[in-house]
Backbone bond lengths (Angstrom), bond angles and torsions (degrees), N, CA, C in turn:
res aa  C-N    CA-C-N  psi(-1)  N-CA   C-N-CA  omega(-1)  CA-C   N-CA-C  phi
1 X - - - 1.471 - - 1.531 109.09 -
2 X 1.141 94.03 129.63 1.951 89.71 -179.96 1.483 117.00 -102.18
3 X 1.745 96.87 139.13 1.418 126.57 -148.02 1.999 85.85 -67.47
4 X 1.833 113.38 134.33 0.958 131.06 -175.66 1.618 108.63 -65.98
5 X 1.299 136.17 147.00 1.183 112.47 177.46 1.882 96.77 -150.70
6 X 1.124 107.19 133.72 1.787 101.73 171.59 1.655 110.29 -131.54
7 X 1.296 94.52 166.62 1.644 91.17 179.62 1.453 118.16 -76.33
8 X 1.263 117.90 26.76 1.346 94.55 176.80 1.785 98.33 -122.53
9 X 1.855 126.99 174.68 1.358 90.02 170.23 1.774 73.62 -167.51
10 X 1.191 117.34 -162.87 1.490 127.87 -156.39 1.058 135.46 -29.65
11 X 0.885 113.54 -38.94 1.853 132.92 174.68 1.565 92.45 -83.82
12 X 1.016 128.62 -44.75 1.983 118.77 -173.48 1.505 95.49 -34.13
13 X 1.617 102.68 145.73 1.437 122.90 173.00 1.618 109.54 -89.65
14 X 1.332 145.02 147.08 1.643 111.29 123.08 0.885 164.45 -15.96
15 X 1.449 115.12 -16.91 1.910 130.10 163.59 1.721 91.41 -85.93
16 X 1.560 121.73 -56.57 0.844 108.46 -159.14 1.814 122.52 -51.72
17 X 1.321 97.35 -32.12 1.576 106.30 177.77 1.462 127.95 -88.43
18 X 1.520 114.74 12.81 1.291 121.98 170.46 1.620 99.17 -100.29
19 X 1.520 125.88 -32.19 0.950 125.55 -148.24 1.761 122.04 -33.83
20 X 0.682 132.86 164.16 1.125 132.38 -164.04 1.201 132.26 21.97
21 X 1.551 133.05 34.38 1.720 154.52 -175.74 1.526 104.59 -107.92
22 X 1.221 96.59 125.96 1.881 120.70 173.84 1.619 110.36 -107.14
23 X 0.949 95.00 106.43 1.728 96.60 -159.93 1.764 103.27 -119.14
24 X 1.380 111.45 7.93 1.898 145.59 -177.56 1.357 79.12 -39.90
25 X 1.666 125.65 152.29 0.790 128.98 142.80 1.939 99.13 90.27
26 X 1.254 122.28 -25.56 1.523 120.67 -179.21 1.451 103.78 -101.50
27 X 1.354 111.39 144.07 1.331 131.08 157.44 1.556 130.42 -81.43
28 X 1.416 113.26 143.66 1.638 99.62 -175.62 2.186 91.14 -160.43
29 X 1.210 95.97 135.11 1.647 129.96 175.11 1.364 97.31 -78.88
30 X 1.334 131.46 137.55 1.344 143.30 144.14 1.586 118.87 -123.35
31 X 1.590 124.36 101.86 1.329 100.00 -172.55 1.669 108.81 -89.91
32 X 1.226 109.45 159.10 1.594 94.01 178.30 1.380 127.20 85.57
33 X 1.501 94.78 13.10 1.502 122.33 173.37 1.542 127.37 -54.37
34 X 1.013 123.32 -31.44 1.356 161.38 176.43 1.543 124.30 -48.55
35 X 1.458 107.74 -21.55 1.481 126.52 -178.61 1.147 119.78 -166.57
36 X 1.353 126.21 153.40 1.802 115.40 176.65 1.404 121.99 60.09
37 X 1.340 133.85 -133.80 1.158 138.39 -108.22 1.800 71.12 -139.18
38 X 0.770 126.13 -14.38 1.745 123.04 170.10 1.764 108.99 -90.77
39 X 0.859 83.40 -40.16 1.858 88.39 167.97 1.614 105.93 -50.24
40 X 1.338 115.37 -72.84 1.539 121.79 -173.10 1.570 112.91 -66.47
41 X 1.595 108.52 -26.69 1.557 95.57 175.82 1.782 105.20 -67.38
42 X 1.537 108.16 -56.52 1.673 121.98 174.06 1.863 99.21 -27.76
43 X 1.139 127.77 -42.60 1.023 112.64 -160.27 1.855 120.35 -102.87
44 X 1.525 85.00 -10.81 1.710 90.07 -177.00 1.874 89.65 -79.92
45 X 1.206 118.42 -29.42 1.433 127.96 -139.74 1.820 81.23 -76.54
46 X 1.332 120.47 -55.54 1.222 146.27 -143.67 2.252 89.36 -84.61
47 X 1.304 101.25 -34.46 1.865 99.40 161.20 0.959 104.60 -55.39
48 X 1.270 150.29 -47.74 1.522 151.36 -147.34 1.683 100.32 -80.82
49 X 0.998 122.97 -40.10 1.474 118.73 -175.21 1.395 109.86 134.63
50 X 1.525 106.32 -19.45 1.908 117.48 -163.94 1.585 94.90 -46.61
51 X 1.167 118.85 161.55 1.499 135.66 146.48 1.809 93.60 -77.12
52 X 1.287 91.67 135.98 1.974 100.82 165.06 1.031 123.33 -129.91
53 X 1.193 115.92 148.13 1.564 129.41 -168.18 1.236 96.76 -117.26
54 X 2.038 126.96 112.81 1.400 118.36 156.68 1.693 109.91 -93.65
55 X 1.490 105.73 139.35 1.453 117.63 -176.59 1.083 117.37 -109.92
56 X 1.498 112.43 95.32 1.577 101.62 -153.71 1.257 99.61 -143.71
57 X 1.593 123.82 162.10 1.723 143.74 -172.53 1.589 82.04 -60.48
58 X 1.404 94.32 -73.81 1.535 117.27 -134.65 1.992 96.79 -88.91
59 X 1.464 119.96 89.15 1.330 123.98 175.35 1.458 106.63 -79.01
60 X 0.740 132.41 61.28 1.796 133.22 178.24 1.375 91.34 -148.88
61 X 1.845 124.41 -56.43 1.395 105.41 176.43 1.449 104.28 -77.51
62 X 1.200 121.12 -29.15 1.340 106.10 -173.53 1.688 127.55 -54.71
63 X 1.561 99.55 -15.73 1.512 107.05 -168.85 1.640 86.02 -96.03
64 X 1.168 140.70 -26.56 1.359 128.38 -166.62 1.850 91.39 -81.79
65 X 1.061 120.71 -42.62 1.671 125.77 -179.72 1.522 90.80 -52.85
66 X 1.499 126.52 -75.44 1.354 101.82 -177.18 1.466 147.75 -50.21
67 X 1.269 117.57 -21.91 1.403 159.10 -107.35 2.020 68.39 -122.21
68 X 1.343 108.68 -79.52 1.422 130.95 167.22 1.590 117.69 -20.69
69 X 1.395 87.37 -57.89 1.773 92.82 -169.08 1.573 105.84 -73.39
70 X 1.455 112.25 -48.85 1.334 93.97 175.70 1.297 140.52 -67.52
71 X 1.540 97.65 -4.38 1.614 108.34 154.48 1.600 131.92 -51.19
72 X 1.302 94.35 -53.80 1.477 125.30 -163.20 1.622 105.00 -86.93
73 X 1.339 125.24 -16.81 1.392 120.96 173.36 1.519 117.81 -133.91
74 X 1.450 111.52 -8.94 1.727 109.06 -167.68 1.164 146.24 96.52
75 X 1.577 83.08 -30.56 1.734 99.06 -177.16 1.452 109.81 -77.31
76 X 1.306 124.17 110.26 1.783 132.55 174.95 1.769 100.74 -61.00
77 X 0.589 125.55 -27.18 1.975 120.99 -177.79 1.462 132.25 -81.98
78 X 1.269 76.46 43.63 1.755 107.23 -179.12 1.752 107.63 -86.97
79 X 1.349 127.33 121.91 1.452 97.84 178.35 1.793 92.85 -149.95
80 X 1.462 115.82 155.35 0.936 139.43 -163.63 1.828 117.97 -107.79
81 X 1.665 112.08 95.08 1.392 84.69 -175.61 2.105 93.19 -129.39
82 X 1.441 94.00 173.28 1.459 116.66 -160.80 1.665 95.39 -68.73
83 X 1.233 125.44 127.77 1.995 117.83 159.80 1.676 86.90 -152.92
84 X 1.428 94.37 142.99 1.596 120.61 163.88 1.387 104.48 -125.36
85 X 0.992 132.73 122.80 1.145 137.29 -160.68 1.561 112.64 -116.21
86 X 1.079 120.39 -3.48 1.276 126.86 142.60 1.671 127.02 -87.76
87 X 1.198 115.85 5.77 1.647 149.66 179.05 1.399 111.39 -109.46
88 X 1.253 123.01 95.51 1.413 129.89 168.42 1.155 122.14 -49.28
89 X 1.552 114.71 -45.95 1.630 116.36 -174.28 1.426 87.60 -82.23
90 X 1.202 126.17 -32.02 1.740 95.87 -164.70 1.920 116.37 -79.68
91 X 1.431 99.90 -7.88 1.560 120.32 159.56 1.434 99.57 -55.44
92 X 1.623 114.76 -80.75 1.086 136.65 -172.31 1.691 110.35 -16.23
93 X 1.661 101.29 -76.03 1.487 113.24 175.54 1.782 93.92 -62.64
94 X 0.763 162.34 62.94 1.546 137.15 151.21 2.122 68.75 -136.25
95 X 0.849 152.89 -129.59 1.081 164.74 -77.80 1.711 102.19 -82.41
96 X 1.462 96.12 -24.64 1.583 107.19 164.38 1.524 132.72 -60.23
97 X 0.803 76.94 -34.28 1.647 105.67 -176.53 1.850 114.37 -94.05
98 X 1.359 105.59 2.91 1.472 115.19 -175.22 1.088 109.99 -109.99
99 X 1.747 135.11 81.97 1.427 130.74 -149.34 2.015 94.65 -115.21
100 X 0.917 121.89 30.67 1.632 125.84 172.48 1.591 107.36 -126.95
101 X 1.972 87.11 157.65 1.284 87.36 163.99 1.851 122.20 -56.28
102 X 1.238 113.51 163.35 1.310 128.04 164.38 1.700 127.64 -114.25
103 X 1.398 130.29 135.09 1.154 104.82 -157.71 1.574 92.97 -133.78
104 X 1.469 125.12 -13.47 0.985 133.27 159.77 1.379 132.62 -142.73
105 X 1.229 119.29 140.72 1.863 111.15 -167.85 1.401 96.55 -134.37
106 X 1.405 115.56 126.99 1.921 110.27 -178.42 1.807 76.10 -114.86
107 X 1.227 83.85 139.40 1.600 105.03 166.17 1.387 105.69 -114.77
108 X 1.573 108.71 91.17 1.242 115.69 -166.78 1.624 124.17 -108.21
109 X 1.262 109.54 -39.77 1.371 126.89 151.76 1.518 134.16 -35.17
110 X 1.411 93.08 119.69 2.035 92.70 172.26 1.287 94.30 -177.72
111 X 1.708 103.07 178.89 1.244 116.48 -171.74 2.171 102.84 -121.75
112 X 1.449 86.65 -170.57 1.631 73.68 175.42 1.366 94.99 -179.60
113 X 1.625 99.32 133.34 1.652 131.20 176.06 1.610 102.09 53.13
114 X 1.305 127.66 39.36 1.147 141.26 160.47 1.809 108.98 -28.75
115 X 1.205 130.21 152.68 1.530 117.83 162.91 1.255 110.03 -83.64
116 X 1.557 117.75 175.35 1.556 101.61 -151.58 1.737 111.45 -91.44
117 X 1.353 116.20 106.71 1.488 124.93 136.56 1.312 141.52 -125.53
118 X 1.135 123.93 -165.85 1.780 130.41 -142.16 1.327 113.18 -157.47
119 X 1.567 122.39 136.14 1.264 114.84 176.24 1.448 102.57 -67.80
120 X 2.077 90.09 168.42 1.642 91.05 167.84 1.955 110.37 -62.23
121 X 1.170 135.75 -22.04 1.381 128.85 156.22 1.412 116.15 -48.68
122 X 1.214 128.67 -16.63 1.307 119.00 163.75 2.152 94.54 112.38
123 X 1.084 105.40 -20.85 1.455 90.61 -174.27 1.308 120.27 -71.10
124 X 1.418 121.77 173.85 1.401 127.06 174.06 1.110 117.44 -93.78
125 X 1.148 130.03 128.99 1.477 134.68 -136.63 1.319 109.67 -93.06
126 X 1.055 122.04 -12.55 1.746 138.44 172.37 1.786 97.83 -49.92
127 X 1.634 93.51 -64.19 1.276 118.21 -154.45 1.987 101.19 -72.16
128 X 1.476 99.94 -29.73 1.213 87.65 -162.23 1.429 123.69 -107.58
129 X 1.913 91.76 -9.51 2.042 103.76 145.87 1.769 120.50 -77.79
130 X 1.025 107.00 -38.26 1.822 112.70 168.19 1.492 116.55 -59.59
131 X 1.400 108.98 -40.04 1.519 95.04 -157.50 1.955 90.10 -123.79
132 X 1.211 120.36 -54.43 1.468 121.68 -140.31 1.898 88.42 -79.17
133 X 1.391 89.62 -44.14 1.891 80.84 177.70 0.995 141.58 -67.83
134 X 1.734 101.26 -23.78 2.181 117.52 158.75 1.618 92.87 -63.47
135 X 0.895 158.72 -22.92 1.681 149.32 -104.70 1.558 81.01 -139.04
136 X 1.501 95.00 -56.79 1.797 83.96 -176.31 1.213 120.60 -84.37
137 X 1.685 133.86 0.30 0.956 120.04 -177.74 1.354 101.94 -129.47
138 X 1.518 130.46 36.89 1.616 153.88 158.87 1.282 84.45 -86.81
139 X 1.728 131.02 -78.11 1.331 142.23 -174.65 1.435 125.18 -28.02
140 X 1.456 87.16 -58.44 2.209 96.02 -179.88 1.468 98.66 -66.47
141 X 1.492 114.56 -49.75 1.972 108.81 -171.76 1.804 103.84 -72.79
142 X 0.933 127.55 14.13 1.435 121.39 -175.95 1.604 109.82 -65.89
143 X 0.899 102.65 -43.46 1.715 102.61 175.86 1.686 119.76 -80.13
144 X 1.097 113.52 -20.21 1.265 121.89 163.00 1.580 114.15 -78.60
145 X 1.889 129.73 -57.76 1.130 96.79 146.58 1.556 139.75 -72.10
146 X 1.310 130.91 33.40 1.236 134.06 167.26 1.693 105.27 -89.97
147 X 1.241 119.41 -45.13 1.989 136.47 176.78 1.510 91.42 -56.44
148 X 1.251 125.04 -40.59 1.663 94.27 -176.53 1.393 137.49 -84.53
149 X 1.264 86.76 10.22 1.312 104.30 -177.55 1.322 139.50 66.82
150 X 1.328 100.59 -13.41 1.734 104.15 -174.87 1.245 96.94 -160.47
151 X 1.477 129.09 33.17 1.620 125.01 166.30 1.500 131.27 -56.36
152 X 1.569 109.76 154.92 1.533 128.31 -165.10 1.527 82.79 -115.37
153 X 1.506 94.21 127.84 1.962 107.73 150.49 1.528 103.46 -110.61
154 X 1.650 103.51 152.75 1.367 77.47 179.61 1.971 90.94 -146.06
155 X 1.165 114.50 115.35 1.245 93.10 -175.64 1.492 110.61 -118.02
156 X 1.545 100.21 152.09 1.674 115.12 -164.07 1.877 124.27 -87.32
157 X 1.373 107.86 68.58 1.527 108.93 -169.22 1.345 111.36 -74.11
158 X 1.000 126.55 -144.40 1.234 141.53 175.20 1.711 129.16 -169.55
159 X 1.530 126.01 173.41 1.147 128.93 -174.69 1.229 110.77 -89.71
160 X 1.231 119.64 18.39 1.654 118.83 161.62 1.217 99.33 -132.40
161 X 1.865 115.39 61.49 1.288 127.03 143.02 1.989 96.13 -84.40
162 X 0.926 106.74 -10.29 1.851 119.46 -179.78 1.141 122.62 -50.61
163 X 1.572 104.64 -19.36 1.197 103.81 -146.11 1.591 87.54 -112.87
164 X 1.276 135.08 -2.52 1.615 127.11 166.88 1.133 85.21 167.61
165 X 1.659 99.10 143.51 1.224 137.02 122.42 1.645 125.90 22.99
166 X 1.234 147.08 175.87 1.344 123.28 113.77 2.085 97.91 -100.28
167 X 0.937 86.40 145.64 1.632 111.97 -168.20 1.645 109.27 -106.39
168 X 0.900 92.50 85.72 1.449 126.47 -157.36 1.501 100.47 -44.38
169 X 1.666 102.20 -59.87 1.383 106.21 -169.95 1.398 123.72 -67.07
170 X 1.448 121.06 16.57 1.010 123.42 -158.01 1.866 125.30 176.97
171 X 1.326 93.70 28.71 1.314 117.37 -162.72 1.750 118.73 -54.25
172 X 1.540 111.63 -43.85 1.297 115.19 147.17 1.882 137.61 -68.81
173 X 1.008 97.15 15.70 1.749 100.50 176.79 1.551 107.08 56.02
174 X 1.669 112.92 45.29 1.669 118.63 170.93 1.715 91.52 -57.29
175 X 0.953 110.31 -66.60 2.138 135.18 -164.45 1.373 89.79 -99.85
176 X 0.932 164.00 -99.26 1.567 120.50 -115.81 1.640 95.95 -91.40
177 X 1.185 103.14 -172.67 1.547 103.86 165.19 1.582 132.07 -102.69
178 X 1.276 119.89 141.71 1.623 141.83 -156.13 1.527 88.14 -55.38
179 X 1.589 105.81 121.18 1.810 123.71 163.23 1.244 113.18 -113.90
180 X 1.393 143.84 105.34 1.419 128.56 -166.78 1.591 115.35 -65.96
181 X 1.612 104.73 -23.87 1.727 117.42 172.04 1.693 102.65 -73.33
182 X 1.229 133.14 -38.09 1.325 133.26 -164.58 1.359 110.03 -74.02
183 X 1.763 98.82 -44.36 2.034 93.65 176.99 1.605 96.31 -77.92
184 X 1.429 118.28 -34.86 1.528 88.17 -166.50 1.417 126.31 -62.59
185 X 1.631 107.19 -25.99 1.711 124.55 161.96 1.403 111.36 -41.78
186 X 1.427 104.47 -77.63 1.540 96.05 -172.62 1.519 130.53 -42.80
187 X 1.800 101.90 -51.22 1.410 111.99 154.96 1.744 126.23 -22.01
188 X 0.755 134.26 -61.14 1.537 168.99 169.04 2.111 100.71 -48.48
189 X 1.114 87.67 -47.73 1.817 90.57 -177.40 1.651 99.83 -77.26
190 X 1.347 87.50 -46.78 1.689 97.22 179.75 1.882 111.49 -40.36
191 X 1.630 108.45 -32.95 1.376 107.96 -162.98 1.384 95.01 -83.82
192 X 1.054 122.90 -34.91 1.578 115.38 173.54 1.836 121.93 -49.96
193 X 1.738 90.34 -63.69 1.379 90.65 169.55 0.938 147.39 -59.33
194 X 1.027 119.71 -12.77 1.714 149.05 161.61 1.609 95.76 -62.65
195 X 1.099 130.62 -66.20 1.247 122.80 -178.98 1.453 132.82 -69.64
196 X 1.476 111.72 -31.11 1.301 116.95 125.16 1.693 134.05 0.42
197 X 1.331 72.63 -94.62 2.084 100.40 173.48 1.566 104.36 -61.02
198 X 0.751 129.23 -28.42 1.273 113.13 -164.14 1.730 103.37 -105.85
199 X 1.248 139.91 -12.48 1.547 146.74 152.53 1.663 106.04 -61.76
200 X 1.455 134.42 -50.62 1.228 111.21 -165.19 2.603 95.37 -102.93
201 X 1.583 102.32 26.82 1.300 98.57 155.62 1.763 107.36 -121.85
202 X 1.158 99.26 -4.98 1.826 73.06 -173.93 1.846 104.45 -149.99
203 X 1.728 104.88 27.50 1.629 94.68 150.52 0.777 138.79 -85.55
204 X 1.810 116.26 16.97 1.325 115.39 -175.26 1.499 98.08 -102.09
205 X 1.700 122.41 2.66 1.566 140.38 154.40 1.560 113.94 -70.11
206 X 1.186 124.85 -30.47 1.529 117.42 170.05 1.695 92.12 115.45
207 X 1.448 111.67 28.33 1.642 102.50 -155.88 1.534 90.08 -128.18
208 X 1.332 122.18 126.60 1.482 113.42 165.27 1.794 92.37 -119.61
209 X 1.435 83.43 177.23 1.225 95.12 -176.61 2.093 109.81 -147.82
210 X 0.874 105.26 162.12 1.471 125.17 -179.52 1.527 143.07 -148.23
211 X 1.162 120.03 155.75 1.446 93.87 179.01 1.548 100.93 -134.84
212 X 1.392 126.18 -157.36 1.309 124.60 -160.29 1.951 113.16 166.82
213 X 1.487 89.50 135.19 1.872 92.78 171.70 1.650 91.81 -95.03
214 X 1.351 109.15 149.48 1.438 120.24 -158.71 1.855 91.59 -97.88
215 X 1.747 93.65 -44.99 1.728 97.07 179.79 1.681 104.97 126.46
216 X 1.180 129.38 143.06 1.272 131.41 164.98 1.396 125.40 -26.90
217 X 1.075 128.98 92.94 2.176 122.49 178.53 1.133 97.60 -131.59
218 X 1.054 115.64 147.65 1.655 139.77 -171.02 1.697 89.39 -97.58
219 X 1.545 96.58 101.54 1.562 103.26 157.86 1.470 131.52 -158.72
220 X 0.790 135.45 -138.85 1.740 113.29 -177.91 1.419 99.58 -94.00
221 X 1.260 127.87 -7.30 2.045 103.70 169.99 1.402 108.94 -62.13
222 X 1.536 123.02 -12.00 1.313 95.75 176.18 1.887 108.16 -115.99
223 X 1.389 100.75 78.63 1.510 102.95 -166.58 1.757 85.58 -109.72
224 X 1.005 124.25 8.80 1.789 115.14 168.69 1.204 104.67 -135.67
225 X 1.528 133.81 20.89 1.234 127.07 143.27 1.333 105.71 -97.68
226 X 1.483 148.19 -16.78 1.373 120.29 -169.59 1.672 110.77 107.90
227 X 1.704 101.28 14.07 1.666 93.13 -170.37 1.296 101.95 69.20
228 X 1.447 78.70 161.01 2.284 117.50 -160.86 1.332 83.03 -54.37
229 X 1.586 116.96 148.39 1.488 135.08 161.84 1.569 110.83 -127.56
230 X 1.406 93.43 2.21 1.835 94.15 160.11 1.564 123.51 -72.52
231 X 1.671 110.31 128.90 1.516 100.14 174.40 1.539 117.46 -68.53
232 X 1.250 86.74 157.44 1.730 110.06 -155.89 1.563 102.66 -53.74
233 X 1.386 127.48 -37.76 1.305 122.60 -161.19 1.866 106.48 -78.32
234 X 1.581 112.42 -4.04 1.568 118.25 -176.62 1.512 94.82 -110.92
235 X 1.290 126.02 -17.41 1.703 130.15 174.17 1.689 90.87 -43.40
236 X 1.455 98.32 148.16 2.249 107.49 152.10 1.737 79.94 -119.19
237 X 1.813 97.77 -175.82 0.983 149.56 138.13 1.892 114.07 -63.44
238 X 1.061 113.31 132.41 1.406 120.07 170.01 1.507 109.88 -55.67
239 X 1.117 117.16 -37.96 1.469 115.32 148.97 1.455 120.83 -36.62
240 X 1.069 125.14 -91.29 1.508 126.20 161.37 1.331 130.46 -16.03
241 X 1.899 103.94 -45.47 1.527 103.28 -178.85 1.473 94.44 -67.38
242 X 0.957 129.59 -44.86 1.699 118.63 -169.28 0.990 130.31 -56.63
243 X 1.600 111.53 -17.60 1.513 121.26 179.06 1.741 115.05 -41.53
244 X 1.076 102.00 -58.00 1.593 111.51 -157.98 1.549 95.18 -69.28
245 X 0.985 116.68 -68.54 2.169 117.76 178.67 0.926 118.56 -55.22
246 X 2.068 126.50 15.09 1.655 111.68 -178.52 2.050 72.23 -128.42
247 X 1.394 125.95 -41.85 1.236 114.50 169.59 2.031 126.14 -52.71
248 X 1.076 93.12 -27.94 1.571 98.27 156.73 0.892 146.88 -58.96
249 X 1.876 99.66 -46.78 1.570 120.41 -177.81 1.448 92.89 -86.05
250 X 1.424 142.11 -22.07 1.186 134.98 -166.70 1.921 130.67 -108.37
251 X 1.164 83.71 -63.12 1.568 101.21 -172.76 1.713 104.33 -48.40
252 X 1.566 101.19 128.48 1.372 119.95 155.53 1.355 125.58 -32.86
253 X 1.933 105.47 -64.82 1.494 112.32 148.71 1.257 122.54 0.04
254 X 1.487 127.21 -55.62 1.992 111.40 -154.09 1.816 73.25 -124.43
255 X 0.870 137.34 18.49 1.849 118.69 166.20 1.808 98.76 -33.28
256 X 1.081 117.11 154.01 1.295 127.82 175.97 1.725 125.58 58.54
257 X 1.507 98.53 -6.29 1.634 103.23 -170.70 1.400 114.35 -93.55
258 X 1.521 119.47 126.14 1.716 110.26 -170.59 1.249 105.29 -136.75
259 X 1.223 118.59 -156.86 1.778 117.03 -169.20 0.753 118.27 -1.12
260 X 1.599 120.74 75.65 1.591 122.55 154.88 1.581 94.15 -138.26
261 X 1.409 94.45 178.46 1.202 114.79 -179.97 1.588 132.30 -130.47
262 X 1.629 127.92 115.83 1.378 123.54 -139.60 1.394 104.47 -113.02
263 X 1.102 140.88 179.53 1.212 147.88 -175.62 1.655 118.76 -159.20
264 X 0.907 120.69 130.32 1.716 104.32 177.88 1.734 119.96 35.01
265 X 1.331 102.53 36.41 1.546 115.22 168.83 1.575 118.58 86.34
266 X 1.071 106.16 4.39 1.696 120.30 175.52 1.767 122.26 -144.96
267 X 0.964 80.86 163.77 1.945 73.09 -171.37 1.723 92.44 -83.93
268 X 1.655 80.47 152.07 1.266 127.00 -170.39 1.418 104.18 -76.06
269 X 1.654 126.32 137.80 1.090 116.56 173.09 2.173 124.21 -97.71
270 X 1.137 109.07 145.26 1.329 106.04 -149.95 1.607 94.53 -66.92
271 X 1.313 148.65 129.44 1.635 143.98 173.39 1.379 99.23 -103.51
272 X 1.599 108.33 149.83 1.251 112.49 147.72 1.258 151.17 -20.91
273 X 1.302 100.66 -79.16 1.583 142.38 159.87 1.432 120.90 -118.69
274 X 1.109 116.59 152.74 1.619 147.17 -161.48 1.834 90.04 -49.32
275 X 1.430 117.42 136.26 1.226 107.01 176.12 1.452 92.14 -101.82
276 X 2.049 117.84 168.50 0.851 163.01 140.96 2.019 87.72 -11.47
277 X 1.105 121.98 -91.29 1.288 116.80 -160.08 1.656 93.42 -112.68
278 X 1.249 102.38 54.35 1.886 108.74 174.24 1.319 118.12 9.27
279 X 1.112 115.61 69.43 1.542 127.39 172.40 1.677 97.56 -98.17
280 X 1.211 134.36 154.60 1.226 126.82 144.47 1.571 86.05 137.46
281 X 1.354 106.70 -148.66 1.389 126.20 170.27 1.408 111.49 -161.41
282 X 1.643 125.22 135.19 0.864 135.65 168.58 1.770 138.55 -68.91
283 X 1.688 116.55 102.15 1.217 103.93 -141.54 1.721 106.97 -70.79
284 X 1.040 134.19 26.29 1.940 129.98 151.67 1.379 96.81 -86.48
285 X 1.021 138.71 6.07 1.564 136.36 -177.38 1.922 99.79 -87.29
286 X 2.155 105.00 -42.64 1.242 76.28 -157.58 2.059 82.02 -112.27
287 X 1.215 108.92 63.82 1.026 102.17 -168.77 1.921 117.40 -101.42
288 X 0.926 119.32 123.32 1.736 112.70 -164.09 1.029 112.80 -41.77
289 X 1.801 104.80 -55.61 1.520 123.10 -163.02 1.710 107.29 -62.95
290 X 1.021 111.30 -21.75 1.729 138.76 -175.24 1.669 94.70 -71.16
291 X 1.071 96.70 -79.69 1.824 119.38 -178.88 1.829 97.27 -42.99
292 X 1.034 108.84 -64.17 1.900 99.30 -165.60 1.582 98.08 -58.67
293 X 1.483 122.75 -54.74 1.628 106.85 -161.63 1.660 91.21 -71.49
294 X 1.187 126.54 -35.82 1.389 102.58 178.70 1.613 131.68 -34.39
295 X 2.201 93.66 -46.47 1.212 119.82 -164.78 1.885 96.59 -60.05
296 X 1.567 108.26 -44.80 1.220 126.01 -172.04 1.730 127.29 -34.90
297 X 1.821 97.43 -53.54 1.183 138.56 -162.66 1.283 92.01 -80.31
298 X 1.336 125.20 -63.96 1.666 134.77 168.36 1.307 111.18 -14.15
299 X 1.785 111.40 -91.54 0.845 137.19 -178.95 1.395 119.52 -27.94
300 X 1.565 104.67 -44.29 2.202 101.08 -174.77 1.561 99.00 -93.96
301 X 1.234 118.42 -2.41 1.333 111.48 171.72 1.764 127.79 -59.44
């Protein structure tokens, strides 16, 4: 398979990679809109002309985030609705309430190395705001992105999918003991496989899907590590992180391209072993057999 490549690459912004895209008339989901690197995708997305949907905990910032964007670009079709994504019913009501086509969904939202808790379902909450709550609310919008005929998923992993597996036998930490780096790893693989799984079930819907490391940004996911511990010269701008998840959801460039996995605006190359400054992608990340029991496990959850 030959390695994806576009002209844009680390330093590219999010404006820079919409540039010239008319996207008037399309709809697009951002959950996690609310802070960071969802803010700047919400807003490059929302240059284009899209109507946007922020999916967010916290609707008070979320309305000041919109409030913002339509400042800064014009576009009035900015709108603000309630998802907890570790909250089933509050999935539930958000997908209910979503009666249009869909033409883009960034699954952008998550947390990371949380200390250890669990829904009242018993899961680990890493796993089950990162992965089980995109999972369930890919599922409810499936028919909505199926009506548009030619929808982008785009989900937001990271380079500490490196750091494990998802570990099948044991994915909530029943038996081994709680690592906040170990669930957030698996979590993280999970976003791949999900995208994975979900390209060879529903391109025959007009729907691909993808995933992507956004890149080092100093923002509140790392408010229980102590702040970014990436050196400064591999740091972006939240600008930057957005590049790659608004070039996904957008660019002409990758029309037709799905289950892969991108990095700094190009696909990622598959490594052996864990690199030195974890660039690459880990190949159980893009693995089928990985992806279906994932899909499996998902699903009865």
């Amino acid at each position: 398979m030959t390695q994806i490549k576009t002209p844009f690459g680390q330093h590219s912004t999010a404006a820079e990679a919409v540039k010239g895209i008319d996207l008037s008339g399309k709809r697009a989901i951002v959950t996690g809109a609310a802070s960071g690197i969802g803010v700047e995708t919400a807003r490059a997305l929302a240059s284009t002309g899209a109507e946007v949907t922020l999916a967010v905990r916290n609707t008070e910032a979320g309305a000041q985030v919109a409030a913002d964007i339509t400042a800064i670009t014009g576009n009035q079709n900015i709108y603000v609705a309630s998802l907890d994504l570790s909250d089933r019913r509050s999935i539930a009501t958000f997908v209910a309430a979503w009666d249009k086509p869909l033409h883009i969904l960034v699954n952008n939202a998550g947390v990371m190395a949380l200390p250890e808790q669990y829904t009242p379902e018993g899961w680990e909450m890493q796993f089950a705001t990162n992965h089980l709550g995109h999972f369930a609310l890919a599922l409810g919008l499936h028919d909505a992105l199926a009506a548009a005929g030619a929808a982008r998923l785009v989900s937001v992993s990271s380079s500490g999918h490196m750091l494990s597996p998802v570990v099948f036998d044991d994915i909530h930490f029943a038996f081994c003991r709680y690592d906040p780096w170990l669930a957030y790893g698996q979590s993280k693989t999970a976003n791949i496989l999900f995208a994975v799984g979900a390209t060879t079930r529903w391109f025959k819907d007009g729907i691909t899907a993808n995933a992507l490391m956004p890149g080092a940004i100093a923002t509140n996911l790392q408010r229980y590590v102590g702040g970014i511990q990436t050196p400064p010269e591999r740091q972006k701008t939240p600008e930057q992180g957005a590049a790659t998840s608004v070039l996904l959801a957008t660019t002409p460039l990758l029309k037709g391209i799905d289950g892969r996995y991108f990095e700094d605006c190009n696909e990622a190359a598959i490594v052996p072993r864990r690199t030195e400054d974890y660039s690459g992608v880990a190949p159980y990340a893009l693995d089928p057999d990985n992806a279906d029991r994932l899909w499996e496990v998902s699903f009865s959850s």
